[in-house]
C-alpha positions in Angstrom: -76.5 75.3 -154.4 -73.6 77.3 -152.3 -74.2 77.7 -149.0 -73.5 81.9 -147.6 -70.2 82.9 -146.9 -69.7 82.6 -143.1 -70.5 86.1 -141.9 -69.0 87.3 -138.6 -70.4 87.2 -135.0 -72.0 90.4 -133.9 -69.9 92.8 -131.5 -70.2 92.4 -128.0 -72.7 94.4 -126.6 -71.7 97.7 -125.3 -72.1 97.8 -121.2 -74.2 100.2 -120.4 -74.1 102.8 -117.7 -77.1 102.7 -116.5 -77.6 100.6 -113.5 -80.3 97.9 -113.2 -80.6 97.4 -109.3 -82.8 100.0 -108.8 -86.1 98.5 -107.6 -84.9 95.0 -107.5 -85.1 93.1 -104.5 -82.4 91.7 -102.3 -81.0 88.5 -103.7 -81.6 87.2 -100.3 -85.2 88.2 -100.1 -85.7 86.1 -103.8 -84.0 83.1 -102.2 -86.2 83.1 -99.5 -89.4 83.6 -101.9 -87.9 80.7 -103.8 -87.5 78.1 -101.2 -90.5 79.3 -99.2 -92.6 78.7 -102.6 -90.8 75.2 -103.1 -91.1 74.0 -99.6 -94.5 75.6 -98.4 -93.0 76.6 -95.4 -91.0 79.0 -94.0 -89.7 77.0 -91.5 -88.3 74.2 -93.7 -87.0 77.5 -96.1 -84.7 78.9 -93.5 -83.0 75.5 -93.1 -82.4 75.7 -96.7 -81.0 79.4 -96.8 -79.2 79.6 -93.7 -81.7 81.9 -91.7 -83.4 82.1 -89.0 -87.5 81.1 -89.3 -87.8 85.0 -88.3 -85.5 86.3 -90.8 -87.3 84.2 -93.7 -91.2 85.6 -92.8 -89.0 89.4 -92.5 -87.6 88.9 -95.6 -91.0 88.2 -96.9 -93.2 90.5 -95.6 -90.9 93.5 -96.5 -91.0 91.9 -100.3 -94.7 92.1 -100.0 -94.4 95.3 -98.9 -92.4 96.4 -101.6 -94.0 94.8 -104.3 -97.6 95.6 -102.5 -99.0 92.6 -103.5 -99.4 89.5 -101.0 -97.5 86.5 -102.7 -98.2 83.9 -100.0 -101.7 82.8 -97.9 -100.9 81.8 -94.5 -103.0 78.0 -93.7 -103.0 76.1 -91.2 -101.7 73.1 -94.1 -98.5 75.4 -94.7 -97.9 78.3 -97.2 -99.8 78.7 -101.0 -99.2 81.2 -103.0 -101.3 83.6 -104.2 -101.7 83.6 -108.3 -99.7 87.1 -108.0 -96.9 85.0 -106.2 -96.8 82.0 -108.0 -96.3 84.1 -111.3 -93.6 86.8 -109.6 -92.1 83.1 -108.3 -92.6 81.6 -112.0 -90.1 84.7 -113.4 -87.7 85.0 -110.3 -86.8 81.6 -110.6 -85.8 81.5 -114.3 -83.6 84.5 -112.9 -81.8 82.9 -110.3 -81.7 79.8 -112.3 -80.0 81.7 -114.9 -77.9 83.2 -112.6 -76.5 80.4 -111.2 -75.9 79.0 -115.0 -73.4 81.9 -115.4 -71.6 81.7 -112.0 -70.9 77.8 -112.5 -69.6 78.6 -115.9 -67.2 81.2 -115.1 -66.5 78.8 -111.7 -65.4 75.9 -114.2 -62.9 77.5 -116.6 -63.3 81.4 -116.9 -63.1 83.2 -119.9 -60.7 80.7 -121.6 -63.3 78.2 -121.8 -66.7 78.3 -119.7 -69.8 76.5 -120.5 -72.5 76.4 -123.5 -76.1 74.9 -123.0 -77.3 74.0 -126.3 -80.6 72.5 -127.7 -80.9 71.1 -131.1 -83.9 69.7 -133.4 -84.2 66.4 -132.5 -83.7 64.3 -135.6 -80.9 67.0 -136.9 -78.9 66.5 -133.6 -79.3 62.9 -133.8 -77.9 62.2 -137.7 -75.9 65.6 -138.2 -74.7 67.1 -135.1 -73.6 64.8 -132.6 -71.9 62.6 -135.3 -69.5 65.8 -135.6 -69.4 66.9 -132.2 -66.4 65.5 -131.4 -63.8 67.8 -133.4 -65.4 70.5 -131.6 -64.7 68.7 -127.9 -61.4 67.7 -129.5 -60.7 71.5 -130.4 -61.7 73.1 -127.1 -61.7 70.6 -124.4 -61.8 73.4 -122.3 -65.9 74.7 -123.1 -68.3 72.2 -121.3 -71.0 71.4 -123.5 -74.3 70.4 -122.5 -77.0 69.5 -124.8 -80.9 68.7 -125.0 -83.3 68.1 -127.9 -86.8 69.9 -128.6 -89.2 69.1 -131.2 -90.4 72.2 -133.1 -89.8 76.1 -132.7 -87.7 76.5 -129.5 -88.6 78.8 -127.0 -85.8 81.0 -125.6 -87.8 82.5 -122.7 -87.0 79.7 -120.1 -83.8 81.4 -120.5 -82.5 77.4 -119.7 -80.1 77.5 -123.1 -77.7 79.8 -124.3 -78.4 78.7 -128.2 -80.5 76.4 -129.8 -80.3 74.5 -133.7 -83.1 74.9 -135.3 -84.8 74.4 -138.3 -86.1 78.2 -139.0 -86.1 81.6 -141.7 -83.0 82.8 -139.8 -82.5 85.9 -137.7 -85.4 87.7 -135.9 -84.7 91.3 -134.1 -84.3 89.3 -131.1 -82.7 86.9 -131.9 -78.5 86.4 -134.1 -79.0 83.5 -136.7 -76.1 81.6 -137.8 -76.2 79.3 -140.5 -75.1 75.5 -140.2 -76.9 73.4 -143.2 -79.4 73.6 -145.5 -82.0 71.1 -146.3 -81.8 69.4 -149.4 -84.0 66.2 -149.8 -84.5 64.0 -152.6 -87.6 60.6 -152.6 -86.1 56.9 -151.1 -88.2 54.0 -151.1 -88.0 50.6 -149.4 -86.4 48.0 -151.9 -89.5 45.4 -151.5 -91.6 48.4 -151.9 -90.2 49.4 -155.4 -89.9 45.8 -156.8 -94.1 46.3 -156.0 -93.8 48.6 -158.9 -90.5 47.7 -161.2 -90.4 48.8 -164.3 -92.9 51.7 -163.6 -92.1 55.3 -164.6 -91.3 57.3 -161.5 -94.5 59.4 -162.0 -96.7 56.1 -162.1 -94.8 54.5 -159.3 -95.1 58.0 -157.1 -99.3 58.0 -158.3 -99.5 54.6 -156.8 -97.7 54.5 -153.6 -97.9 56.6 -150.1 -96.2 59.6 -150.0 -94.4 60.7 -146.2 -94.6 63.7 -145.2 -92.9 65.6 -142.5 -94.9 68.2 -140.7 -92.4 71.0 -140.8 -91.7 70.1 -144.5 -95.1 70.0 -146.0 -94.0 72.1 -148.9 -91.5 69.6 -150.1 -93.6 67.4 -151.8 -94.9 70.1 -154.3 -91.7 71.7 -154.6 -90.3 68.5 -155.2 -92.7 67.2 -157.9 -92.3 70.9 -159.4 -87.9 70.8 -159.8 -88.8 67.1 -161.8 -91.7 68.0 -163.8 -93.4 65.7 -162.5 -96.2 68.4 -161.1 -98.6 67.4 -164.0 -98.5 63.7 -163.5 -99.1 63.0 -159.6 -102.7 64.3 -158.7 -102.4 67.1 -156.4 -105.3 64.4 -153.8 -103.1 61.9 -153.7 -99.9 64.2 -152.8 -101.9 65.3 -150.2 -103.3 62.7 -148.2 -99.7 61.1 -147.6 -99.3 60.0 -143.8 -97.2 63.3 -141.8 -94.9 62.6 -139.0 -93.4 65.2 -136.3 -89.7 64.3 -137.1 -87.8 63.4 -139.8 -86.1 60.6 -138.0 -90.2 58.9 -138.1 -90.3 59.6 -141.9 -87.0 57.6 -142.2 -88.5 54.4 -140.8 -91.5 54.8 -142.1 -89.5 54.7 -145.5 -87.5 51.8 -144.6 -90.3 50.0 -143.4 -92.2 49.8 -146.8 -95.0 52.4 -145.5 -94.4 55.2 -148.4 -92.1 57.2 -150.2 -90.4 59.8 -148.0 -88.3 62.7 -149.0 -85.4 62.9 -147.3 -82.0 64.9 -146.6 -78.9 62.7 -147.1 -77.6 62.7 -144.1 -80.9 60.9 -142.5 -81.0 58.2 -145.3 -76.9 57.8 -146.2 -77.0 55.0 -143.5 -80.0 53.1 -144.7 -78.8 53.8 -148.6 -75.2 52.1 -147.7 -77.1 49.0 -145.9 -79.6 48.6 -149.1 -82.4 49.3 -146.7 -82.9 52.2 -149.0 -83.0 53.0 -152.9 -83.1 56.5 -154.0 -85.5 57.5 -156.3 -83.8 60.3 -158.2 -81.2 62.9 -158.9 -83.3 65.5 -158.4 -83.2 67.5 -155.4 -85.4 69.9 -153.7 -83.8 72.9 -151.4 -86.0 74.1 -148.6 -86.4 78.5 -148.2 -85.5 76.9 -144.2 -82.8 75.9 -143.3 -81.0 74.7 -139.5 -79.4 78.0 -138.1 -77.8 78.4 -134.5 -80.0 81.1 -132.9 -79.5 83.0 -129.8 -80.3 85.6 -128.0 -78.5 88.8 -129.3 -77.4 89.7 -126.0 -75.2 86.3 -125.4 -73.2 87.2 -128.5 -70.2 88.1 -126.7 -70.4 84.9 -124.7 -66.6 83.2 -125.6 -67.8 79.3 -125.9 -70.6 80.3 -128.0 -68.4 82.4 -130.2 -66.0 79.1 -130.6 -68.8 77.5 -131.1 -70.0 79.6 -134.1 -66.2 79.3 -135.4 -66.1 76.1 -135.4 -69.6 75.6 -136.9 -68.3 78.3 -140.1 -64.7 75.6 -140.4 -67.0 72.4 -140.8 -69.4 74.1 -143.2 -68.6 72.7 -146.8 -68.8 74.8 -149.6 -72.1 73.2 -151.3 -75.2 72.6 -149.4 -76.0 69.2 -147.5 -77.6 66.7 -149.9 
């Protein structure tokens, strides 16, 4: 099965004219929220920011003002805030947070290079990305890339990435979906596990031992059974009542350790295949409707180390999907 074409990166968003600082407070008055809120004290907050203890509570009580809600209770213990404040805090500081991601980037290396906070499916990351992530850093030494890993769907509104890998439908109207691998699987056993059964047809042997299952792949099983015409021959029960693990990583080991059948993408079990830990089971292969897509918010588009990113992403793509 082909993989799409790579399609190009959306245009940069436009810059619109209308302004966005009306009704925003100063960024001084948010630093002083912040730090008061971390600290509990507006004391220990002006040493932080720079100000005077006076200049802090000023700053404060013209926010409250403002925003004509009280975001602090004054105790003899120190400063709480009030559940109005601790959830205007909560969304201020993904702001400045975010803030400062972009000023440090274009601090390091400007528009030639700059710097791309990524997040990627943990077991994808671990067997298909970083493997390759070195021709990228090889290509643009320039882009800083930082990297964490998150087990099922991401969520974007910590604002802490600038893209994430994920395994997912594609594109939402929020979000650009750019296409890195499909998922194509195939069954490996355990060698000491199979010799349990030699000589078996593959639908006895599948009828008598455990069959993995990974918990965002649940489908794959059927499907699977369905491409080998097999469907008929392995009860529907005992499909079913297979073990399920979070990660796909888990489902390799569990393989490898004799504990079922697991269907697997090639580039989790090549390793284990080339070391005779595992023994494929068939030809046949099952693609998932899924597949891993970089996703970002539509907005970052424009952002230059995510756009080299994407390019380099569309020059490692091969032309058939991942087996």
């Amino acid at each position: 099965m082909t993989t799409d074409s790579p399609r190009p990166l959306p245009a940069t968003p436009a810059v619109s004219s209308v302004g966005v600082g009306r009704g925003i407070p100063s960024l001084t008055a948010l630093r002083c929220l912040d730090a008061s809120a971390r600290l509990g004290s507006f004391t220990r907050a002006a040493q932080e920011v720079h100000l005077t203890q006076g200049a802090v509570s000023h700053q404060i009580l013209k926010l409250e003002e403002d925003l004509g809600v009280p975001l602090f209770e004054r105790k003899r213990s120190g400063l709480v805030l009030t559940p109005c404040g601790r959830a205007y805090w909560n969304d201020v500081l993904l702001a400045l947070q975010q803030l400062e991601r972009a000023t440090q980037s274009i601090r390091m290396q400007g528009e030639q290079g700059g710097m791309l906070n990524l997040s990627t499916a943990s077991s994808f990351g671990t067997y298909w990305l970083l493997p390759r992530l070195g021709g990228f850093l090889a290509r643009h030494p320039e882009v800083t890339l930082n990297i964490s890993m998150h087990i099922g769907e991401f969520d974007f509104s910590s604002m802490r990435h600038d893209a994430a890998v994920e395994f997912s439908p594609g594109a939402t109207p929020e979000l650009c979906a750019h296409k890195v691998a499909d998922v194509v699987v195939h069954p490996y056993g355990a060698p000491l596990l199979l010799a349990e059964h030699a000589g078996q047809p593959l639908a006895q042997l599948l009828q008598n031992v455990p069959l993995i299952h990974q918990n965002t792949l649940m489908e794959a099983w059927p499907g699977w059974l369905e491409a080998a015409g097999l469907a008929q021959q392995v009860q529907l029960e005992h499909c079913a009542r297979g073990s399920r693990y979070d990660l796909l990583s888990m489902a390799l080991n569990g393989a490898i350790a004799g504990l079922g059948v697991a269907l697997l993408p090639g580039y989790i079990a090549d390793a284990a295949l080339q070391t005779g830990q595992l023994q494929r089971l068939s030809e046949v292969s099952w693609t998932s409707s899924k597949a891993y897509y970089l996703r970002f918010p539509r907005w970052k588009s424009g952002q230059p180390a995510l756009r080299k990113f994407c390019e380099w992403l569309d020059s490692i793509r091969p032309p058939m999907a991942i087996p």
